[in-house]
C-alpha positions in Angstrom: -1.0 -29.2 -21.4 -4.3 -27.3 -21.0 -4.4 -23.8 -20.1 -8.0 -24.3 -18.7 -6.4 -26.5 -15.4 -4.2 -22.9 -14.6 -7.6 -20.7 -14.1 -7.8 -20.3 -10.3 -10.6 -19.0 -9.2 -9.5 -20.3 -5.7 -6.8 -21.4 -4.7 -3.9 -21.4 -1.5 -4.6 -19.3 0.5 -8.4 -18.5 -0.1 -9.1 -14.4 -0.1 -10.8 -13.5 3.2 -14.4 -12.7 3.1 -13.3 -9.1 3.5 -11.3 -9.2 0.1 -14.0 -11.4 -1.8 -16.8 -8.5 -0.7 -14.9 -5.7 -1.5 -14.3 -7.0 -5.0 -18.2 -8.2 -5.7 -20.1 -5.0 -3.8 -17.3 -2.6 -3.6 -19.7 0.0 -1.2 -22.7 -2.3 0.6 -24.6 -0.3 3.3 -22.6 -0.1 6.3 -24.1 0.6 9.2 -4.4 12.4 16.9 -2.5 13.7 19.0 1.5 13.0 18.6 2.8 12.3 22.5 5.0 15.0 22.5 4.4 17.3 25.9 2.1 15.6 28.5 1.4 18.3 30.4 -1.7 20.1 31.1 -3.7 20.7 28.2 -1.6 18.0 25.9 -2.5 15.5 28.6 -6.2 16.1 29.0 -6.1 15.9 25.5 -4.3 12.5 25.1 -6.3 11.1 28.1 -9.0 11.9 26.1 -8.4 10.6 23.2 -6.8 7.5 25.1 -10.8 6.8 26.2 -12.0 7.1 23.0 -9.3 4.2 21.5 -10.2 2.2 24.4 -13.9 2.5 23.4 -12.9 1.3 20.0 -11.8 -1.4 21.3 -7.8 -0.8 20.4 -4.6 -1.6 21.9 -2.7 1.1 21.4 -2.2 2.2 24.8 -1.4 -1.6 26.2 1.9 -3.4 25.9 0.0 -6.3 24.8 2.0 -6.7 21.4 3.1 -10.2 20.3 6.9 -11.3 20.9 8.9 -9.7 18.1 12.3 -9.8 17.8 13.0 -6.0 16.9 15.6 -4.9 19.8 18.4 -7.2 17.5 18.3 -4.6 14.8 21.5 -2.2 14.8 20.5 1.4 15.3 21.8 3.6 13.1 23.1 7.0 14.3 20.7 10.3 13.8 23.0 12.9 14.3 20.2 15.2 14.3 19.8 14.8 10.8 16.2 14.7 9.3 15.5 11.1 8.4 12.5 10.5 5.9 11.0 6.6 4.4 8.3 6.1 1.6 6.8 3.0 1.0 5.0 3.0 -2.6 3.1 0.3 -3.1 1.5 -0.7 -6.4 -0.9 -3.5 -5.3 -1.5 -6.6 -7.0 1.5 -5.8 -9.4 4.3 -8.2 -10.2 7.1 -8.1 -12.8 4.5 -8.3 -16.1 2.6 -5.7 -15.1 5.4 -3.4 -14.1 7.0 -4.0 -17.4 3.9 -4.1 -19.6 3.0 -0.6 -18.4 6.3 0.7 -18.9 6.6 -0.3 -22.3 3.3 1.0 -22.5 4.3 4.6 -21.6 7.7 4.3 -23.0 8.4 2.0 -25.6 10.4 -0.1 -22.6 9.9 -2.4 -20.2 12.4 -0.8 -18.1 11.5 2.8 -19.5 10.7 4.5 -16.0 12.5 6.5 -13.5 13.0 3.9 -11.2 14.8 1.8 -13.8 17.5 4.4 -14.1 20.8 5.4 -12.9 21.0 5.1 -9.0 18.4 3.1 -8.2 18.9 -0.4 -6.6 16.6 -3.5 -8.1 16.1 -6.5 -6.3 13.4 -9.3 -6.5 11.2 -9.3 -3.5 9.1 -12.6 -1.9 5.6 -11.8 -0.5 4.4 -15.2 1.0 2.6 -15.5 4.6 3.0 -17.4 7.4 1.6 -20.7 6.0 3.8 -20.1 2.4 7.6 -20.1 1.5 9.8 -19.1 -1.8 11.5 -22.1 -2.9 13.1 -21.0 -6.6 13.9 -24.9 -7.0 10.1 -25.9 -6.7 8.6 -22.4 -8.2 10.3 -23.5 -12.1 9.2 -27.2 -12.0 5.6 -26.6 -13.3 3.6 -23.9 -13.9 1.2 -24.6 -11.1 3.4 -23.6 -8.3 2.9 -20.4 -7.8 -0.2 -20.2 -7.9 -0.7 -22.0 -4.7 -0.4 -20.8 -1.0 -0.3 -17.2 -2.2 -0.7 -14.4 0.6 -3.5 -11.5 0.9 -2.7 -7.5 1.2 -3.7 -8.0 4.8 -1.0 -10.3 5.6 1.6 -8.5 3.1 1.2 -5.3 4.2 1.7 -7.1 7.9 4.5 -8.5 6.9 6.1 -5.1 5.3 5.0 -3.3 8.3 5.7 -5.3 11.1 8.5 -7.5 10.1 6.7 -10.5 11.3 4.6 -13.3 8.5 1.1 -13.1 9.7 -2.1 -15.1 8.3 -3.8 -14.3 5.9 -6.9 -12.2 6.7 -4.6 -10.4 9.6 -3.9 -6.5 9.7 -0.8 -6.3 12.3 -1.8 -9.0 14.5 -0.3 -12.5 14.5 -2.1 -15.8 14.2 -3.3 -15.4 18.0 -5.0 -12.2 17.3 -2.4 -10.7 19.2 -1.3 -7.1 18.0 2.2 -6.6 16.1 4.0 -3.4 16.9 4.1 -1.3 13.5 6.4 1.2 11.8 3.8 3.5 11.8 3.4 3.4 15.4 7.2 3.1 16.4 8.3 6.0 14.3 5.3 8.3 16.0 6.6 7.0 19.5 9.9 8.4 18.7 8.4 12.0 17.4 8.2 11.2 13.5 5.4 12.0 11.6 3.2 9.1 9.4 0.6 8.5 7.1 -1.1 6.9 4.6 -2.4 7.7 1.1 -4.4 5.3 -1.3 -6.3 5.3 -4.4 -8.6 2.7 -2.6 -10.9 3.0 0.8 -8.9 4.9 3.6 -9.1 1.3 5.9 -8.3 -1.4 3.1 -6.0 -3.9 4.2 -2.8 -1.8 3.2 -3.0 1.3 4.4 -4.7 0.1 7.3 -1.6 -2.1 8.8 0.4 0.9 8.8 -0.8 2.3 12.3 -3.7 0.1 13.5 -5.3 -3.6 14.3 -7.6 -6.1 13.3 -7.7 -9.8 13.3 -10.5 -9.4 10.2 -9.6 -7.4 7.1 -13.3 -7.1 6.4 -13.4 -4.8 10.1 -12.8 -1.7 7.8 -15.0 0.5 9.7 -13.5 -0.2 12.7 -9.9 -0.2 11.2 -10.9 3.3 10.2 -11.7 4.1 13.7 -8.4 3.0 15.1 -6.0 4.9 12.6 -8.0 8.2 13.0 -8.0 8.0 16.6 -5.0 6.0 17.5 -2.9 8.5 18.2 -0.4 7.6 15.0 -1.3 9.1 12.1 -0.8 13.0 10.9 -2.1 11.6 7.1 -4.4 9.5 6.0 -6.1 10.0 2.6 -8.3 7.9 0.3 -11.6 6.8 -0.9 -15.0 5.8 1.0 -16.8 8.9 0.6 -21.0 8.4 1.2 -22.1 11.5 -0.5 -20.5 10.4 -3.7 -21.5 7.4 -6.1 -18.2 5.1 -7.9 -18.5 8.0 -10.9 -18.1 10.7 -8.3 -21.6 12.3 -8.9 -22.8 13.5 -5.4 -25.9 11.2 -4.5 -29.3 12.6 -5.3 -31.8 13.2 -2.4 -29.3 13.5 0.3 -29.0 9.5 0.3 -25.8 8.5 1.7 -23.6 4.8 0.9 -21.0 3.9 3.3 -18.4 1.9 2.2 -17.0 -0.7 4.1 -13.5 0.5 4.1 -13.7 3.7 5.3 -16.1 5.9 8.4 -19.5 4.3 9.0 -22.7 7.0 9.8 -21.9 7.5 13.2 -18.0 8.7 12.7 -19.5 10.2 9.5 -21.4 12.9 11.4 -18.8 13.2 13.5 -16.3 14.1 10.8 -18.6 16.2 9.7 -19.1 18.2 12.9 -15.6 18.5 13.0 -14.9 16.1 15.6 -11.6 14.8 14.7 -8.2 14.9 15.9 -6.7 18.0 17.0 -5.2 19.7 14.7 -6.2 17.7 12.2 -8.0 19.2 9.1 -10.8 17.4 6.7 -10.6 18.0 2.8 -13.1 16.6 0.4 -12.6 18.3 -2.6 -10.2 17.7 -5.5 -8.9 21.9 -5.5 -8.3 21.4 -2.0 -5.8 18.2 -2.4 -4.1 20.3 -5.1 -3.8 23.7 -3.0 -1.9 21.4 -0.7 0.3 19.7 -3.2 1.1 23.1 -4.2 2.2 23.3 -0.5 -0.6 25.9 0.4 -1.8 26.3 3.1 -0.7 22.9 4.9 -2.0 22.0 8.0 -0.8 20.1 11.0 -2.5 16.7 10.2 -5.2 16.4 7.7 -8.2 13.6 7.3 -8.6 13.7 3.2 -11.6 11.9 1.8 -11.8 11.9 -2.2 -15.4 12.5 -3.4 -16.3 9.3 -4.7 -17.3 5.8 -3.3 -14.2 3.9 -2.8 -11.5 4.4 -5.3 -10.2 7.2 -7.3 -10.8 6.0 -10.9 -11.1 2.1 -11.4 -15.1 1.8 -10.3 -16.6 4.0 -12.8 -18.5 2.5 -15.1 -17.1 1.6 -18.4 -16.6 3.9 -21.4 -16.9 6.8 -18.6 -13.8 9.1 -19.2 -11.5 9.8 -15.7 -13.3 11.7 -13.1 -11.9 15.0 -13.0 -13.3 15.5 -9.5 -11.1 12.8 -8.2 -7.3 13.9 -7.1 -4.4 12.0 -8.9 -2.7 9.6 -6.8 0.3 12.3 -7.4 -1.7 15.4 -6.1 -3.0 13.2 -2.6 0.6 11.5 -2.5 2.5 15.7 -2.9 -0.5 16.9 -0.4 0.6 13.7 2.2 4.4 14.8 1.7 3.5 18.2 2.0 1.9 17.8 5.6 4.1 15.5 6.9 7.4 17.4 6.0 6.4 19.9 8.7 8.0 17.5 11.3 11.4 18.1 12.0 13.1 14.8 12.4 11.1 13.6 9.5 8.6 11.1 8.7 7.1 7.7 7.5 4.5 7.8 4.2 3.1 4.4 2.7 1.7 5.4 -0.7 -0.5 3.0 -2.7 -1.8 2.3 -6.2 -4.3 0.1 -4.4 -6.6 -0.4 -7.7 -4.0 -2.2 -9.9 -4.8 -5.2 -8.2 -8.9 -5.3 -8.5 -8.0 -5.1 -12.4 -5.6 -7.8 -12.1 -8.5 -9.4 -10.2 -11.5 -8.9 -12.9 -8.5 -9.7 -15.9 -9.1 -6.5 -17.3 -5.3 -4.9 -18.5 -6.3 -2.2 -20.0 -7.8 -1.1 -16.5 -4.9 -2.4 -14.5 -2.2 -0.5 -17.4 -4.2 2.4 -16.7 -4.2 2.4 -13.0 -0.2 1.5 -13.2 0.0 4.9 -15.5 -0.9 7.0 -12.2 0.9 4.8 -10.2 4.1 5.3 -12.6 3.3 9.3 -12.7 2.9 9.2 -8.8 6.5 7.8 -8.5 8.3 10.4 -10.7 5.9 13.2 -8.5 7.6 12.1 -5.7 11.0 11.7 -6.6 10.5 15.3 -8.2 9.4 16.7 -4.5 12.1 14.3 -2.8 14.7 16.6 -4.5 13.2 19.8 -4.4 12.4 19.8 -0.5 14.2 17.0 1.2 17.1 15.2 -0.8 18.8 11.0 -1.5 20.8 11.6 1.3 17.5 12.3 4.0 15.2 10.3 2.2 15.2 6.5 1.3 12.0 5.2 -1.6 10.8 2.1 -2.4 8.9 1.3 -5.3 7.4 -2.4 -5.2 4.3 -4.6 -4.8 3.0 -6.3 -1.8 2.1 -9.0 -4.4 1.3 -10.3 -7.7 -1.5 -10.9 -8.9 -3.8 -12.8 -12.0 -0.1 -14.7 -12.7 -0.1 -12.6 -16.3 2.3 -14.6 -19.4 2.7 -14.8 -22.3 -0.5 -16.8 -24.9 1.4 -19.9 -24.6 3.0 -19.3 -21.1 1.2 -22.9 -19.7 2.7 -25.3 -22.8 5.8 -27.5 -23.0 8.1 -25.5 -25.6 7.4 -22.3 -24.2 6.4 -22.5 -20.3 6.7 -19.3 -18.6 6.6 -17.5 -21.5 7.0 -13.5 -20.9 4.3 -11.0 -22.3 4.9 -10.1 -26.0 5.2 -6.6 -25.9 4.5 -4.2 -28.6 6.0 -0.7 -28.0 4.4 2.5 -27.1 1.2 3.3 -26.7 0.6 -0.5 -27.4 -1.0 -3.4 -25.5 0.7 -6.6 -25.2 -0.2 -10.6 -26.3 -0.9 -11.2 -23.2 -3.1 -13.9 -20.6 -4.0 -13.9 -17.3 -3.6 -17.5 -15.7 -5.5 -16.9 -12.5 -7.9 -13.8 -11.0 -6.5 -14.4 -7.7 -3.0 -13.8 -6.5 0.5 -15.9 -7.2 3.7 -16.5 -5.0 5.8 -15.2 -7.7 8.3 -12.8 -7.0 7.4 -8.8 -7.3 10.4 -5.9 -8.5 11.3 -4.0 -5.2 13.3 -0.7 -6.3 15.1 1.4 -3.6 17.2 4.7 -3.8 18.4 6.9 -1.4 19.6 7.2 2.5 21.0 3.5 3.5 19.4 1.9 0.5 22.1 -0.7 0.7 21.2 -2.1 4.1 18.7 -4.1 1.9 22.2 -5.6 0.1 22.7 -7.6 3.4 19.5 -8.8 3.7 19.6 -10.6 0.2 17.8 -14.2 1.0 18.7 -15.7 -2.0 19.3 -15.8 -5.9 16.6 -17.3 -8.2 19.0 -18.1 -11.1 15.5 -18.9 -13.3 13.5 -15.9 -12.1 17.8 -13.7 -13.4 16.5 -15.1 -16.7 13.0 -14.8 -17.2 12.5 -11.2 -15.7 15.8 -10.2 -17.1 17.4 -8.8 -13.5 20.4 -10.9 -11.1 17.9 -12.7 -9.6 18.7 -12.0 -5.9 16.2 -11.1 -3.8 14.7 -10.2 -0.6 11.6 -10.8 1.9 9.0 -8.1 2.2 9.7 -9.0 6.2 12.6 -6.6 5.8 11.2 -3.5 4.7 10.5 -3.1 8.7 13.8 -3.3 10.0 15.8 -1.1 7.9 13.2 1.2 8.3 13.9 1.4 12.4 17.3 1.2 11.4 17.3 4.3 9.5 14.5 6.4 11.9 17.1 4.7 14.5 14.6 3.6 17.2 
């Protein structure tokens, strides 16, 4: 069997135009107020800011959301008690890249701190609306997964909304119609949210957390909508048009705006500090680690690393790491930081978002690189998790919102030795190693869990994938990235 028939370079679902452009010209030319106390100056303010969504073109303020079948999940009792959920998200990464990196930095493929004692580890399915898991069909050739794969816009939908959306979709369903998110339930109900990524501030993760669009490539807009939608205390990421993709400010004053983060117009506006109230803007790297430090922590803060569009993965090649660029530990402490100033707690999606555009161009060593921060992120947090909140306030996942460039072993494709795992090599090591597409797969992606009601997901198990037990080397039962969402209200209880 030839391996040359399992190269997609398109296949299933096809990436939207969005995702296709933001891969090939990362950063082409492009031309909030929590409802706590509505009266008098709060409610100028809100009214306000209510105009401006409305001039964006939002929904935020209608009741206009899709059917969704949320008032079925059983509220859990607050007590009073401070209730906290983080979402971290390492995009594009399924179970060989996970384990690659980890043996990587370890000697291990189950080296790192989510692979110890008091974690929960389940298998997780990420299809969309037109897909399905079926372990009897995924085993019978090698082809089948990498068919009817979903994009980040409809998986970070899905994780957010509860509800399987098409592909090309942030929080709104096949009709265009908008899906009520996490992001906005828990600010509703007086939590704090927000977003960090290593990617533009309005990709198609961070941007279903809060906000709408029926085309992932509206990233501009998207933008608009989380900044001014009333949701978010947090959002921090790349898209910055003073800065070039190796962080070296432009010369002549020339400006680039990306296409996942503020066009000119909100650009100025950010820049005459007209932005939410309350709300601070950071740009440089000292800044995002006085505030990891928990210095001087604002209200709500707008954080825009100095470079194009992501932290580290667009430099160009044999460049060493930008030192002007935060970690994606520092922005993820300085999010935490922030957002811990609410006093029934908060929601914080966290994202590796550059593991997948390596996955996408084949490149491991990029992709192991970029899963290195992401690894280094997840002990940061954990670290702050029991140093200012605790297990018992505090529930984390660690997964994927997909897999992606379907990476086995050299002979993974060949009778004798299908699905072949990765040959690993220890520490400090690369693996043999192949990448059998440079789009995304259907295959299943780890989904890690400790802390407050981390066993709600334990009843919400959708099947066991005795194959998938033997190949990834875990029991093989799994869940649906659908239910993220409702054990998330369960715990905020709203």
């Amino acid at each position: 069997m030839s391996s040359k028939k399992f190269l997609r370079k398109s296949s299933g679902e096809r990436k939207s135009s969005g995702e296709n452009e933001s891969h090939k010209k990362m950063c082409e030319q492009s031309s909030v107020m929590k409802k706590r106390d509505f009266s008098g100056a709060s409610r100028r303010h809100f009214l306000k800011s209510a105009v401006l969504v409305n001039l964006l073109g939002g929904n935020f303020l209608s009741s206009l959301y899709a059917k969704q079948e949320i008032s079925e999940v059983p509220l859990a009792p607050t007590g009073g008690t401070k209730r906290n959920v983080i979402l971290m998200i390492a995009d594009g990464a399924g179970f060989s890249t996970y384990d690659i990196t980890s043996d990587y930095m370890t000697g291990s493929p189950r080296g790192q701190i989510y692979n110890k004692e008091g974690w929960n580890f389940w298998g997780c399915s990420t299809y969309s609306e037109s897909g399905s898991y079926v372990p009897s069909e995924m085993w019978k050739n090698f082809g089948w997964h990498l068919e009817k794969y979903t994009d980040s816009a409809a998986a970070s939908t899905a994780l957010h909304t509860g509800q399987k959306t098409k592909s090309g979709r942030i929080s709104r369903d096949r009709e265009k119609r908008d899906l009520l998110t996490i992001g906005e339930l828990a600010s509703k109900n007086g939590f704090a949210a927000g977003t960090v990524t290593s990617v533009g501030c309005s990709h198609a993760t961070p941007g279903a957390v809060a906000a709408h669009v029926s085309r992932r490539s509206e990233g501009n807009k998207l933008f608009g909508r989380m900044l001014w939608g009333d949701h978010l205390d947090v959002i921090i990421g790349g898209g910055h048009p003073d800065f070039d993709v190796n962080g070296k400010r432009r010369v002549n004053k020339t400006q680039k705006f990306c296409a996942y983060g503020p066009d000119e117009e909100m650009w100025k506006k950010i820049q005459k500090g007209e932005i939410p109230e309350g709300m601070r803007f950071i740009d440089s790297r000292e800044d995002f680690q006085k505030l990891a430090r928990n210095e001087e922590v604002p209200q709500k803060l707008l954080g825009i690393v100095p470079v194009a569009e992501t932290f580290q993965q667009q430099r160009n090649n044999g460049m060493p790491r930008l030192d002007t660029s935060p970690t994606l530990a520092e922005a993820a402490l300085a999010g935490l930081n922030v957002l811990n100033q609410n006093e029934k707690g908060f929601y914080l999606m966290i994202e590796g978002g550059a593991v997948d555009w390596c996955n996408h161009a084949n490149n491991l060593k990029r992709s192991v690189e970029e899963m290195v921060e992401y690894n280094e992120a997840v002990s940061a947090v954990c670290e702050w998790i029991e140093k200012y909140s605790s297990w018992e306030e505090t529930l984390l996942i660690v997964t994927a919102d997909h897999d992606c460039g379907a990476i086995w072993g050299p002979a993974a494709d060949q009778e004798g030795t299908l699905f072949q795992r990765p040959i690993l090599k220890g520490q400090g090591k690369l693996p043999e190693a192949k990448y059998y597409s440079n789009q995304h797969s259907n295959l299943l992606v780890p989904f890690y869990v400790r802390g407050t009601k981390a066993e709600l997901f334990a009843d919400r198990v959708k099947g066991k994938d005795e194959k998938a037990a033997e190949v990834f080397q875990f029991h093989g039962e799994y869940v649906d990235n659908t239910d993220v969402f409702p054990v998330a209200r369960q715990i905020f209880g709203i």
